[in-house]
N, C-alpha and C positions, 0 to 999 in steps of 0.2 A: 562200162568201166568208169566212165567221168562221174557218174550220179553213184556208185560205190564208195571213189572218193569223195566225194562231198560229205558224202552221208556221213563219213569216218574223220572229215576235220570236224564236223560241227558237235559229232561225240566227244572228240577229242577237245574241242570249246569249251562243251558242258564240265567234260572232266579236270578241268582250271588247266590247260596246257599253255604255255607264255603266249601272249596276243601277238607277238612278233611271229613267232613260227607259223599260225594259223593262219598269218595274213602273208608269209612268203610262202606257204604250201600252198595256199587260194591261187594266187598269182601265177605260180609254176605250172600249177594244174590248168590253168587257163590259156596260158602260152601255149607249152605243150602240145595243149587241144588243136590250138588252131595252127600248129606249125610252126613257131615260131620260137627259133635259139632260144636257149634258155640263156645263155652269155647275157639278155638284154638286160639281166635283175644288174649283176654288177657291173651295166655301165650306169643305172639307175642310181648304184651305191655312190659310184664316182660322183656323179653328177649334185646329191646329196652335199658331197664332202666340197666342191666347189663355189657353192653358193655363198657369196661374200656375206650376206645379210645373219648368218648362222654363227659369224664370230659374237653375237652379240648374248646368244643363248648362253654358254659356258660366262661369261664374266657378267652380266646378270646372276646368274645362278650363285656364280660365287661370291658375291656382294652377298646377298639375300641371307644365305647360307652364313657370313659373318655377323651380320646384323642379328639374326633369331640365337646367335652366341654367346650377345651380350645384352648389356643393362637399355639396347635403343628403347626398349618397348615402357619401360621405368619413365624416361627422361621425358618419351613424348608424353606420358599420359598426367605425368607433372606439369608442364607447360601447355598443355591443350585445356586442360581442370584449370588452371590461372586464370584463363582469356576467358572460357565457355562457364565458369564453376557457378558466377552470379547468376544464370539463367535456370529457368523451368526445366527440370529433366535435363540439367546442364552436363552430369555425369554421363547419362546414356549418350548423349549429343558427342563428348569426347570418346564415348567406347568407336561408336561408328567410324568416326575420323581416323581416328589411330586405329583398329582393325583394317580399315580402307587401306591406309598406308601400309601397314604391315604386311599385306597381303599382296601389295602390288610387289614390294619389293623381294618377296619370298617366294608366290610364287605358288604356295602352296596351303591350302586351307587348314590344313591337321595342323599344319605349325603353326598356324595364326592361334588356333583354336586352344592346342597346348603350352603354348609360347605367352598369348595375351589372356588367355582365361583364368590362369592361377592370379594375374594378378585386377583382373578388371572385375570377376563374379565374387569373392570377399567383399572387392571393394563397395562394388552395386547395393550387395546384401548390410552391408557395416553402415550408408548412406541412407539406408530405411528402404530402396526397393524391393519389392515381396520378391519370395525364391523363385516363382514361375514366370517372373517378367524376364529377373536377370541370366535366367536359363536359357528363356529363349532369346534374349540379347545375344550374348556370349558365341551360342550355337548358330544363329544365322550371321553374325558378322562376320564368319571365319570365310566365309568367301565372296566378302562385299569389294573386296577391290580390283578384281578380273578386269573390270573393263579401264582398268589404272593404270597409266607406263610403271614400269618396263613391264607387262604383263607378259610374263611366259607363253599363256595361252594366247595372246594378242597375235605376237611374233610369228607360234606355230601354224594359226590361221594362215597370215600373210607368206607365211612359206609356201605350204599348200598350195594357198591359190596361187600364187606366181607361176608355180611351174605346170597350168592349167594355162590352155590357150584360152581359157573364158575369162579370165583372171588378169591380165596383161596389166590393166590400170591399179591396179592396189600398189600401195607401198605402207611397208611398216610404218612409215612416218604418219600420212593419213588414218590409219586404224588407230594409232598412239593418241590422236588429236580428236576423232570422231568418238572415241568413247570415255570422253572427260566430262561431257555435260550431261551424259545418260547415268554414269557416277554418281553426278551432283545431284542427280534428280532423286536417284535411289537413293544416297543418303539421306537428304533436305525429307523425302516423303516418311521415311522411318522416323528420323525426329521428330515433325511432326507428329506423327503416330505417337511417340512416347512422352512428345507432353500431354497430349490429350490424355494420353490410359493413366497417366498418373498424375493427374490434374488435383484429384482429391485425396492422394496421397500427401497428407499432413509430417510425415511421419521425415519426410527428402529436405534437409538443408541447404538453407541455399548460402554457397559462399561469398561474401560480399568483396569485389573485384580489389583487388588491393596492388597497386601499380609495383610494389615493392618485390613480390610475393610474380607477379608476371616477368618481371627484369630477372628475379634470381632465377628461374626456371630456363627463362630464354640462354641465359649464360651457363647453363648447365647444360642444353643443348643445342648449343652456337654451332657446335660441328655438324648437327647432326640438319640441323632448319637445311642449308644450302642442297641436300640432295636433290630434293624434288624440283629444285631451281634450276637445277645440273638441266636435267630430263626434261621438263615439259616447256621450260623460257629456250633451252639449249635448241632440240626437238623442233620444237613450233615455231622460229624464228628461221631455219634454217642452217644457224651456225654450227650443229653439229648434225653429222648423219646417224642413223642410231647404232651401229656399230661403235661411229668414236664416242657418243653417249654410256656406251654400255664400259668402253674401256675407260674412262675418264671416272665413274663412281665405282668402278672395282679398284681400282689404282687409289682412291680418295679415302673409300670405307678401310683399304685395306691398311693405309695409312694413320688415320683418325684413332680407329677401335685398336690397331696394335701399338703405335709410336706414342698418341698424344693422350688416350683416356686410357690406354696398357691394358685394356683389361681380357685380349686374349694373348697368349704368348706365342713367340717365334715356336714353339718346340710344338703347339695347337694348332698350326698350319698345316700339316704335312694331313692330319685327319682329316680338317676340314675340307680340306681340297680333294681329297679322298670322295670324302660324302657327296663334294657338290659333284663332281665328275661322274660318278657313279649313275645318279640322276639324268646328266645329262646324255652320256652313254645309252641309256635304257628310251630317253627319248629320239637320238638320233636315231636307233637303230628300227626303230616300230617307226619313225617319218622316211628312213630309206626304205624299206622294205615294200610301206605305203605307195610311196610314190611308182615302182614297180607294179604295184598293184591298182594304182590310177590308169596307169597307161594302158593296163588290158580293159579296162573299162573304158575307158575311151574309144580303142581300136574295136572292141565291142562292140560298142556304141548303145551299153549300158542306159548312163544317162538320158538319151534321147528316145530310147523306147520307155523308161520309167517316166521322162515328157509326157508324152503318147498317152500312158495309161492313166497319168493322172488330168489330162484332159478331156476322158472320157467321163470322168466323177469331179471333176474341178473345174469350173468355165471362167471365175473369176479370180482376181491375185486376191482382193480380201479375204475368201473362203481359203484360197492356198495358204495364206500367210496365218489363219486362224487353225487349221491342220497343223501348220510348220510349227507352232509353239506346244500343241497337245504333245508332237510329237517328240521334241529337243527336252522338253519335262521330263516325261516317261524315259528321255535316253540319259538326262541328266541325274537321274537315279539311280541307274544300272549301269551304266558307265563311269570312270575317271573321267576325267577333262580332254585329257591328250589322249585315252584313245578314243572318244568319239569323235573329234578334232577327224584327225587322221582315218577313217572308217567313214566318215559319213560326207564330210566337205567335198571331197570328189565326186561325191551323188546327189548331192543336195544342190551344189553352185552353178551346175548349168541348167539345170532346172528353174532353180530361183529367176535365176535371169531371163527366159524364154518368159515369167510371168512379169516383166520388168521389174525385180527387184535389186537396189544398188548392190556390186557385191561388199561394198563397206560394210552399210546399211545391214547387209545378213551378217555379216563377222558380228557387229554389234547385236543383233538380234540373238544368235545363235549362244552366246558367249553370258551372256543376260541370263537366258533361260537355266545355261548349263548350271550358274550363279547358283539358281532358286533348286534345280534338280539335285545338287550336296545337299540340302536338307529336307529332300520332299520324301515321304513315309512309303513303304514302309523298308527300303535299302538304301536312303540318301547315306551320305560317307561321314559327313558332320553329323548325321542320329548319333551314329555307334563310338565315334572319335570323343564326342560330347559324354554318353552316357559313362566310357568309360573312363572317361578323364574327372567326372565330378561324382560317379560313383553313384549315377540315377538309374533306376528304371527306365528301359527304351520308351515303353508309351509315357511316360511321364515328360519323357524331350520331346517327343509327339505334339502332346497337348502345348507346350510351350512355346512351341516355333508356329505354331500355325495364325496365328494373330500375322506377324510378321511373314508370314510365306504368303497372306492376302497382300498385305500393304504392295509388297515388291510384285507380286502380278497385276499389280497393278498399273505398277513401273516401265514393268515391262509390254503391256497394252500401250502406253503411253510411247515407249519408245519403238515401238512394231508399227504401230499405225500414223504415226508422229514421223518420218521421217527426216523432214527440217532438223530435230534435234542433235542426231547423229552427223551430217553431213554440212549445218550451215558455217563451221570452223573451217570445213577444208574446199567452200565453194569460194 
Protein backbone atom coordinates (compact mmCIF):
# COMPACT_ATOMS: atom_id res chain seq x y z
CA UNK A 1 0.00 0.00 0.00
CA UNK A 2 2.89 2.52 1.05
CA UNK A 3 5.12 1.85 -2.44
CA UNK A 4 1.43 2.58 -4.28
CA UNK A 5 1.46 5.70 -2.66
CA UNK A 6 4.65 6.70 -3.34
CA UNK A 7 4.54 5.69 -6.69
CA UNK A 8 1.34 8.09 -7.13
CA UNK A 9 3.10 11.39 -5.25
CA UNK A 10 6.17 11.09 -7.42
CA UNK A 11 3.45 10.98 -10.74
CA UNK A 12 1.89 13.40 -9.33
CA UNK A 13 5.66 15.47 -9.07
CA UNK A 14 6.03 14.78 -12.52
CA UNK A 15 2.66 15.95 -13.32
CA UNK A 16 3.71 19.85 -11.90
CA UNK A 17 1.40 19.34 -8.62
CA UNK A 18 2.41 22.20 -5.95
CA UNK A 19 5.78 21.16 -4.01
CA UNK A 20 4.00 21.82 -0.83
CA UNK A 21 1.33 19.12 -1.20
CA UNK A 22 3.90 16.47 -2.43
CA UNK A 23 6.14 17.12 0.50
CA UNK A 24 2.91 17.13 3.28
CA UNK A 25 1.64 13.91 1.51
CA UNK A 26 5.40 12.50 1.75
CA UNK A 27 5.33 13.28 5.32
CA UNK A 28 1.85 12.01 6.15
CA UNK A 29 2.34 8.96 4.34
CA UNK A 30 5.46 8.38 6.50
CA UNK A 31 3.90 9.15 9.87
CA UNK A 32 1.05 7.17 9.11
CA UNK A 33 3.30 4.26 8.29
CA UNK A 34 4.86 4.09 11.35
CA UNK A 35 2.04 4.98 13.83
CA UNK A 36 2.32 7.91 14.46
CA UNK A 37 -0.69 10.89 14.88
CA UNK A 38 -0.83 12.65 12.15
CA UNK A 39 -1.86 15.97 14.65
CA UNK A 40 2.27 16.17 14.63
CA UNK A 41 2.22 18.09 11.02
CA UNK A 42 0.28 21.00 12.86
CA UNK A 43 2.21 21.18 15.76
CA UNK A 44 5.14 21.40 13.19
CA UNK A 45 2.98 24.40 11.55
CA UNK A 46 2.83 25.95 14.96
CA UNK A 47 6.16 25.62 15.83
CA UNK A 48 7.02 27.25 12.08
CA UNK A 49 4.81 30.38 13.07
CA UNK A 50 6.77 30.67 16.51
CA UNK A 51 10.07 31.11 15.41
CA UNK A 52 11.17 34.72 16.21
CA UNK A 53 14.03 34.72 13.60
CA UNK A 54 10.99 34.40 10.67
CA UNK A 55 9.85 38.14 11.50
CA UNK A 56 12.83 38.99 9.49
CA UNK A 57 11.69 37.11 6.05
CA UNK A 58 8.14 39.17 5.53
CA UNK A 59 9.96 42.76 5.92
CA UNK A 60 13.05 41.82 4.06
CA UNK A 61 10.73 40.72 1.32
CA UNK A 62 9.03 43.88 1.63
CA UNK A 63 11.77 46.29 1.32
CA UNK A 64 13.15 44.36 -1.69
CA UNK A 65 9.82 44.19 -3.20
CA UNK A 66 9.87 48.28 -2.91
CA UNK A 67 13.13 48.83 -3.94
CA UNK A 68 12.79 46.72 -7.70
CA UNK A 69 9.62 49.58 -7.77
CA UNK A 70 11.52 52.15 -8.21
CA UNK A 71 14.39 54.29 -9.82
CA UNK A 72 17.29 52.23 -6.79
CA UNK A 73 18.61 50.33 -9.68
CA UNK A 74 19.18 53.88 -11.94
CA UNK A 75 20.75 55.72 -9.07
CA UNK A 76 23.31 52.91 -8.04
CA UNK A 77 24.40 52.16 -11.49
CA UNK A 78 25.01 56.07 -11.86
CA UNK A 79 27.10 56.36 -8.87
CA UNK A 80 29.07 53.01 -9.02
CA UNK A 81 29.88 54.13 -13.08
CA UNK A 82 31.36 57.68 -11.26
CA UNK A 83 33.78 55.72 -8.80
CA UNK A 84 34.56 52.36 -11.07
CA UNK A 85 33.72 54.28 -14.81
CA UNK A 86 37.86 55.42 -15.11
CA UNK A 87 38.89 51.71 -14.93
CA UNK A 88 39.30 48.65 -17.54
CA UNK A 89 35.95 47.06 -18.02
CA UNK A 90 34.92 49.65 -15.42
CA UNK A 91 31.23 49.22 -16.76
CA UNK A 92 31.00 45.27 -16.38
CA UNK A 93 32.80 45.94 -12.85
CA UNK A 94 29.70 48.26 -11.85
CA UNK A 95 27.01 45.70 -13.51
CA UNK A 96 28.39 43.03 -10.93
CA UNK A 97 28.28 45.18 -7.88
CA UNK A 98 24.91 46.68 -8.41
CA UNK A 99 23.42 43.13 -9.49
CA UNK A 100 25.07 41.79 -6.20
CA UNK A 101 23.23 44.44 -4.28
CA UNK A 102 20.22 44.12 -6.21
CA UNK A 103 19.84 40.71 -5.67
CA UNK A 104 20.59 40.52 -2.13
CA UNK A 105 18.08 42.86 -1.47
CA UNK A 106 15.27 41.30 -3.68
CA UNK A 107 15.83 38.17 -3.22
CA UNK A 108 15.05 37.12 -6.26
CA UNK A 109 17.13 36.50 -9.56
CA UNK A 110 14.20 36.97 -12.37
CA UNK A 111 13.99 40.45 -10.80
CA UNK A 112 17.32 41.25 -10.79
CA UNK A 113 17.64 40.01 -14.29
CA UNK A 114 14.38 41.98 -15.52
CA UNK A 115 14.58 44.82 -13.17
CA UNK A 116 18.68 45.46 -14.07
CA UNK A 117 18.84 44.17 -17.57
CA UNK A 118 16.75 46.65 -19.50
CA UNK A 119 19.02 48.95 -18.08
CA UNK A 120 22.64 47.46 -17.78
CA UNK A 121 22.70 45.30 -21.50
CA UNK A 122 21.78 48.72 -23.92
CA UNK A 123 24.14 50.11 -21.63
CA UNK A 124 27.01 47.42 -22.02
CA UNK A 125 26.23 47.12 -25.79
CA UNK A 126 25.99 51.47 -26.23
CA UNK A 127 29.70 51.30 -24.31
CA UNK A 128 31.25 49.11 -27.26
CA UNK A 129 30.96 45.57 -25.38
CA UNK A 130 30.16 42.84 -27.96
CA UNK A 131 26.48 41.32 -27.70
CA UNK A 132 27.68 37.78 -26.28
CA UNK A 133 29.74 39.28 -23.46
CA UNK A 134 26.94 41.60 -22.30
CA UNK A 135 24.38 38.63 -22.53
CA UNK A 136 26.20 36.52 -20.61
CA UNK A 137 27.09 39.50 -18.12
CA UNK A 138 23.47 40.35 -17.61
CA UNK A 139 22.31 36.63 -17.39
CA UNK A 140 24.86 35.23 -14.72
CA UNK A 141 24.55 38.31 -12.45
CA UNK A 142 20.92 37.88 -11.76
CA UNK A 143 21.88 35.59 -8.98
CA UNK A 144 25.47 36.91 -7.92
CA UNK A 145 24.19 38.16 -4.51
CA UNK A 146 22.64 35.03 -2.70
CA UNK A 147 25.50 34.79 -0.37
CA UNK A 148 24.77 38.87 0.42
CA UNK A 149 22.59 40.01 3.69
CA UNK A 150 19.56 40.03 3.90
CA UNK A 151 19.79 36.96 1.63
CA UNK A 152 16.38 35.24 1.63
CA UNK A 153 18.00 32.01 0.88
CA UNK A 154 20.64 32.75 3.65
CA UNK A 155 17.79 33.23 6.40
CA UNK A 156 15.84 29.84 4.97
CA UNK A 157 19.00 27.92 5.40
CA UNK A 158 19.55 28.97 8.94
CA UNK A 159 15.88 28.26 9.55
CA UNK A 160 16.16 24.89 8.61
CA UNK A 161 19.02 24.10 10.24
CA UNK A 162 18.01 25.47 13.70
CA UNK A 163 15.32 23.33 14.10
CA UNK A 164 17.73 20.27 13.32
CA UNK A 165 19.32 18.98 16.52
CA UNK A 166 22.69 18.81 14.14
CA UNK A 167 22.24 22.57 13.56
CA UNK A 168 22.01 23.96 17.28
CA UNK A 169 25.34 26.39 16.49
CA UNK A 170 24.23 28.44 13.29
CA UNK A 171 22.67 31.58 13.66
CA UNK A 172 21.37 33.97 10.95
CA UNK A 173 23.80 36.39 11.95
CA UNK A 174 26.96 34.11 11.42
CA UNK A 175 25.67 32.91 7.81
CA UNK A 176 25.00 36.78 7.14
CA UNK A 177 28.81 37.36 7.90
CA UNK A 178 30.29 34.13 6.50
CA UNK A 179 29.23 34.67 3.03
CA UNK A 180 30.35 38.38 2.45
CA UNK A 181 34.00 37.49 1.50
CA UNK A 182 33.00 34.42 -0.73
CA UNK A 183 30.84 37.40 -2.36
CA UNK A 184 33.74 39.30 -2.75
CA UNK A 185 35.67 36.81 -4.15
CA UNK A 186 32.95 35.79 -6.76
CA UNK A 187 32.61 39.27 -7.79
CA UNK A 188 36.59 40.38 -7.66
CA UNK A 189 37.26 36.93 -9.94
CA UNK A 190 34.38 37.92 -12.72
CA UNK A 191 36.06 41.21 -12.96
CA UNK A 192 38.98 40.12 -13.43
CA UNK A 193 37.62 37.72 -15.89
CA UNK A 194 36.06 40.77 -17.78
CA UNK A 195 39.00 42.93 -18.07
CA UNK A 196 41.16 40.34 -19.40
CA UNK A 197 38.19 39.21 -22.22
CA UNK A 198 38.10 42.63 -23.02
CA UNK A 199 41.51 43.74 -22.95
CA UNK A 200 41.69 44.22 -26.71
CA UNK A 201 38.49 45.54 -27.07
CA UNK A 202 39.43 48.99 -28.44
CA UNK A 203 36.10 49.72 -29.09
CA UNK A 204 35.15 50.42 -24.44
CA UNK A 205 35.57 54.02 -23.22
CA UNK A 206 37.04 54.71 -20.56
CA UNK A 207 35.42 57.57 -18.42
CA UNK A 208 37.85 59.75 -16.78
CA UNK A 209 37.03 60.01 -12.86
CA UNK A 210 35.56 63.38 -12.49
CA UNK A 211 35.14 64.22 -8.57
CA UNK A 212 32.13 66.63 -9.70
CA UNK A 213 30.28 63.92 -11.73
CA UNK A 214 30.92 61.23 -8.21
CA UNK A 215 29.58 63.99 -5.61
CA UNK A 216 26.41 64.63 -7.92
CA UNK A 217 25.63 60.73 -8.17
CA UNK A 218 26.43 60.17 -4.50
CA UNK A 219 23.59 62.93 -3.60
CA UNK A 220 21.45 61.48 -5.84
CA UNK A 221 21.70 58.40 -3.98
CA UNK A 222 22.46 59.57 -0.28
CA UNK A 223 19.35 57.77 0.74
CA UNK A 224 19.92 54.95 -0.71
CA UNK A 225 24.34 54.35 0.27
CA UNK A 226 23.13 53.84 4.14
CA UNK A 227 21.19 50.49 3.52
CA UNK A 228 23.88 48.15 3.29
CA UNK A 229 25.35 50.08 6.28
CA UNK A 230 22.00 49.37 8.15
CA UNK A 231 22.78 45.39 7.53
CA UNK A 232 26.12 44.23 7.54
CA UNK A 233 28.08 47.30 10.13
CA UNK A 234 24.43 46.96 12.21
CA UNK A 235 24.67 42.78 11.78
CA UNK A 236 28.30 42.27 12.44
CA UNK A 237 28.91 44.60 15.27
CA UNK A 238 26.25 43.22 17.21
CA UNK A 239 23.90 46.20 17.61
CA UNK A 240 21.27 44.94 15.82
CA UNK A 241 19.73 41.31 15.74
CA UNK A 242 18.67 40.48 12.32
CA UNK A 243 15.12 40.74 12.91
CA UNK A 244 15.52 44.37 14.08
CA UNK A 245 17.75 44.67 10.97
CA UNK A 246 15.14 43.53 8.73
CA UNK A 247 12.52 45.89 10.55
CA UNK A 248 14.71 49.07 10.60
CA UNK A 249 15.38 48.90 6.41
CA UNK A 250 11.71 48.04 5.81
CA UNK A 251 10.52 51.06 7.93
CA UNK A 252 13.74 53.23 6.22
CA UNK A 253 12.94 52.07 2.30
CA UNK A 254 9.51 52.47 3.13
CA UNK A 255 10.04 55.91 4.19
CA UNK A 256 12.86 57.17 1.70
CA UNK A 257 11.13 55.71 -1.79
CA UNK A 258 7.47 56.88 -0.65
CA UNK A 259 8.02 60.38 1.62
CA UNK A 260 11.32 61.72 0.34
CA UNK A 261 12.20 60.47 -3.48
CA UNK A 262 7.88 60.00 -3.81
CA UNK A 263 8.31 58.03 -6.37
CA UNK A 264 5.80 55.07 -5.25
CA UNK A 265 2.38 56.27 -3.97
CA UNK A 266 0.48 55.64 -0.73
CA UNK A 267 -2.46 54.18 -3.00
CA UNK A 268 0.83 51.49 -4.58
CA UNK A 269 1.19 49.97 -1.22
CA UNK A 270 -1.64 48.10 -0.65
CA UNK A 271 -0.39 45.81 -4.15
CA UNK A 272 2.97 45.88 -3.23
CA UNK A 273 2.37 44.40 0.02
CA UNK A 274 0.10 42.12 -1.63
CA UNK A 275 2.89 40.69 -3.94
CA UNK A 276 5.58 40.74 -1.29
CA UNK A 277 3.28 38.63 1.07
CA UNK A 278 2.05 36.39 -1.41
CA UNK A 279 5.89 35.23 -1.73
CA UNK A 280 6.28 34.99 1.54
CA UNK A 281 3.18 32.88 2.22
CA UNK A 282 4.24 30.40 -0.57
CA UNK A 283 7.54 30.07 1.25
CA UNK A 284 6.40 29.65 4.83
CA UNK A 285 4.15 27.19 3.89
CA UNK A 286 6.64 24.70 1.69
CA UNK A 287 9.36 25.54 5.22
CA UNK A 288 6.17 24.28 7.55
CA UNK A 289 5.24 21.55 5.84
CA UNK A 290 9.30 20.84 5.33
CA UNK A 291 9.99 20.79 8.62
CA UNK A 292 7.12 17.97 9.23
CA UNK A 293 8.77 16.36 6.84
CA UNK A 294 12.41 16.67 8.52
CA UNK A 295 11.16 15.01 11.50
CA UNK A 296 10.06 11.73 9.93
CA UNK A 297 13.46 11.72 8.50
CA UNK A 298 14.84 11.96 11.47
CA UNK A 299 12.69 9.49 13.48
CA UNK A 300 13.56 7.38 10.39
CA UNK A 301 16.73 7.90 10.68
CA UNK A 302 16.89 8.59 6.97
CA UNK A 303 20.03 10.68 7.28
CA UNK A 304 22.15 8.20 9.10
CA UNK A 305 21.51 5.30 6.98
CA UNK A 306 22.21 7.62 3.67
CA UNK A 307 25.58 8.14 6.11
CA UNK A 308 26.01 4.42 5.81
CA UNK A 309 25.69 4.04 2.26
CA UNK A 310 27.71 6.86 1.33
CA UNK A 311 30.53 5.49 3.45
CA UNK A 312 30.49 2.59 1.58
CA UNK A 313 31.51 4.48 -1.92
CA UNK A 314 32.86 7.73 -0.05
CA UNK A 315 35.91 7.13 2.55
CA UNK A 316 37.12 10.60 2.37
CA UNK A 317 35.33 14.38 3.08
CA UNK A 318 37.37 15.79 -0.12
CA UNK A 319 35.74 13.00 -2.47
CA UNK A 320 32.32 13.87 -0.37
CA UNK A 321 32.61 17.37 -0.86
CA UNK A 322 33.62 16.97 -4.53
CA UNK A 323 30.16 14.75 -5.10
CA UNK A 324 28.45 17.46 -2.91
CA UNK A 325 29.10 20.19 -5.61
CA UNK A 326 28.30 17.66 -8.90
CA UNK A 327 25.44 17.19 -7.11
CA UNK A 328 23.87 20.91 -5.57
CA UNK A 329 24.73 21.92 -9.68
CA UNK A 330 22.56 19.46 -11.22
CA UNK A 331 19.96 20.41 -8.30
CA UNK A 332 20.51 23.96 -8.93
CA UNK A 333 19.16 23.53 -12.34
CA UNK A 334 16.21 21.68 -11.71
CA UNK A 335 15.25 23.33 -8.70
CA UNK A 336 14.22 26.96 -7.34
CA UNK A 337 16.33 28.03 -4.63
CA UNK A 338 13.77 27.54 -1.60
CA UNK A 339 12.76 24.48 -2.60
CA UNK A 340 15.86 22.67 -2.79
CA UNK A 341 16.76 24.72 0.37
CA UNK A 342 13.94 22.92 2.00
CA UNK A 343 13.98 19.19 0.34
CA UNK A 344 17.56 18.57 0.60
CA UNK A 345 19.18 20.41 3.89
CA UNK A 346 17.57 17.92 6.11
CA UNK A 347 19.55 15.25 4.18
CA UNK A 348 22.38 16.78 3.39
CA UNK A 349 23.39 18.46 6.95
CA UNK A 350 23.99 15.55 9.03
CA UNK A 351 25.67 13.92 6.72
CA UNK A 352 27.87 16.75 5.82
CA UNK A 353 28.81 16.85 9.38
CA UNK A 354 29.59 12.92 10.23
CA UNK A 355 32.28 14.09 7.21
CA UNK A 356 33.39 17.07 9.57
CA UNK A 357 32.02 19.57 7.49
CA UNK A 358 31.16 23.19 9.28
CA UNK A 359 27.47 23.64 9.01
CA UNK A 360 28.05 27.31 8.04
CA UNK A 361 30.82 26.34 5.76
CA UNK A 362 27.76 23.95 3.83
CA UNK A 363 25.08 27.03 3.90
CA UNK A 364 27.86 28.83 2.01
CA UNK A 365 28.87 26.05 -0.11
CA UNK A 366 25.42 24.86 -0.79
CA UNK A 367 24.08 28.42 -1.51
CA UNK A 368 27.20 29.18 -4.08
CA UNK A 369 26.55 26.21 -6.07
CA UNK A 370 22.67 26.89 -6.06
CA UNK A 371 24.21 30.68 -7.53
CA UNK A 372 25.98 28.84 -10.61
CA UNK A 373 22.83 25.97 -11.03
CA UNK A 374 20.09 29.48 -12.24
CA UNK A 375 22.27 29.53 -15.12
CA UNK A 376 23.69 26.09 -15.70
CA UNK A 377 22.07 24.49 -19.34
CA UNK A 378 20.14 23.02 -20.22
CA UNK A 379 16.94 24.25 -17.41
CA UNK A 380 18.79 26.78 -15.27
CA UNK A 381 15.85 29.63 -14.42
CA UNK A 382 18.22 32.71 -15.71
CA UNK A 383 18.53 30.72 -19.46
CA UNK A 384 14.81 31.21 -20.01
CA UNK A 385 14.09 34.51 -17.81
CA UNK A 386 17.31 35.97 -19.98
CA UNK A 387 16.21 34.52 -23.33
CA UNK A 388 12.93 35.91 -22.80
CA UNK A 389 13.45 39.04 -21.66
CA UNK A 390 16.07 40.09 -24.43
CA UNK A 391 14.25 38.19 -26.94
CA UNK A 392 17.46 35.59 -27.69
CA UNK A 393 17.60 32.16 -28.70
CA UNK A 394 18.03 29.69 -25.76
CA UNK A 395 21.31 28.27 -27.02
CA UNK A 396 22.59 31.58 -27.92
CA UNK A 397 22.34 32.35 -23.75
CA UNK A 398 24.08 29.04 -23.52
CA UNK A 399 27.10 29.97 -25.37
CA UNK A 400 27.16 33.32 -23.45
CA UNK A 401 27.06 32.39 -19.97
CA UNK A 402 29.38 29.68 -20.14
CA UNK A 403 32.78 31.77 -19.95
CA UNK A 404 31.35 33.04 -16.64
CA UNK A 405 29.67 29.66 -15.25
CA UNK A 406 33.73 28.62 -15.56
CA UNK A 407 35.16 31.70 -13.77
CA UNK A 408 32.36 31.16 -10.73
CA UNK A 409 33.30 27.34 -10.42
CA UNK A 410 35.88 28.34 -9.93
CA UNK A 411 34.93 30.39 -7.02
CA UNK A 412 33.31 28.01 -5.91
CA UNK A 413 36.26 25.36 -5.70
CA UNK A 414 37.96 28.13 -3.96
CA UNK A 415 35.35 28.57 -1.35
CA UNK A 416 34.58 24.47 -0.96
CA UNK A 417 37.94 23.60 -0.33
CA UNK A 418 39.10 26.89 1.16
CA UNK A 419 37.26 26.93 4.23
CA UNK A 420 39.19 29.77 6.22
CA UNK A 421 37.28 31.96 3.64
CA UNK A 422 33.91 31.37 4.90
CA UNK A 423 34.32 31.03 8.51
CA UNK A 424 37.59 33.37 9.45
CA UNK A 425 34.81 36.60 10.13
CA UNK A 426 32.82 34.67 12.68
CA UNK A 427 36.01 32.67 14.37
Amino acid sequence: MIEILIAILILFAFLGAPLFTIIIAAAMTGFYSGGIDLSVMAIELYRIADTPILLALPLFTFAGYILAETNTSKRLVRMTQAFFGWMPGGLAIVAFIVCALFTAFTGASGVTIVAMGALLYPALKQAGYKDKFSLGLVTTSGSLGLLLPPSLPLILYGVIAQQMGSGEGISIEKLFIAGILPAILMILLLSLWSVWANRKNSTIPLIAFSFKKALSASREAIWEIPLPIFIFTGIYTGFFAVSEAAAVTAMYVLIVEVFIYKEIKLSQLAAIIRESMVMVGGILLILGVSLGFTNFLIDAEVPMKLFGLCQTFVSSKLVFLILLNIFLLILGAMLDIFSAIVIMVPLMLPVALEYGVDPIHLGIIFLANMQIGYFTPPVGMNLFIAGYRFNKPIIEIYKATIPFMLVLLLAVLIITYWPWLSLVLIS
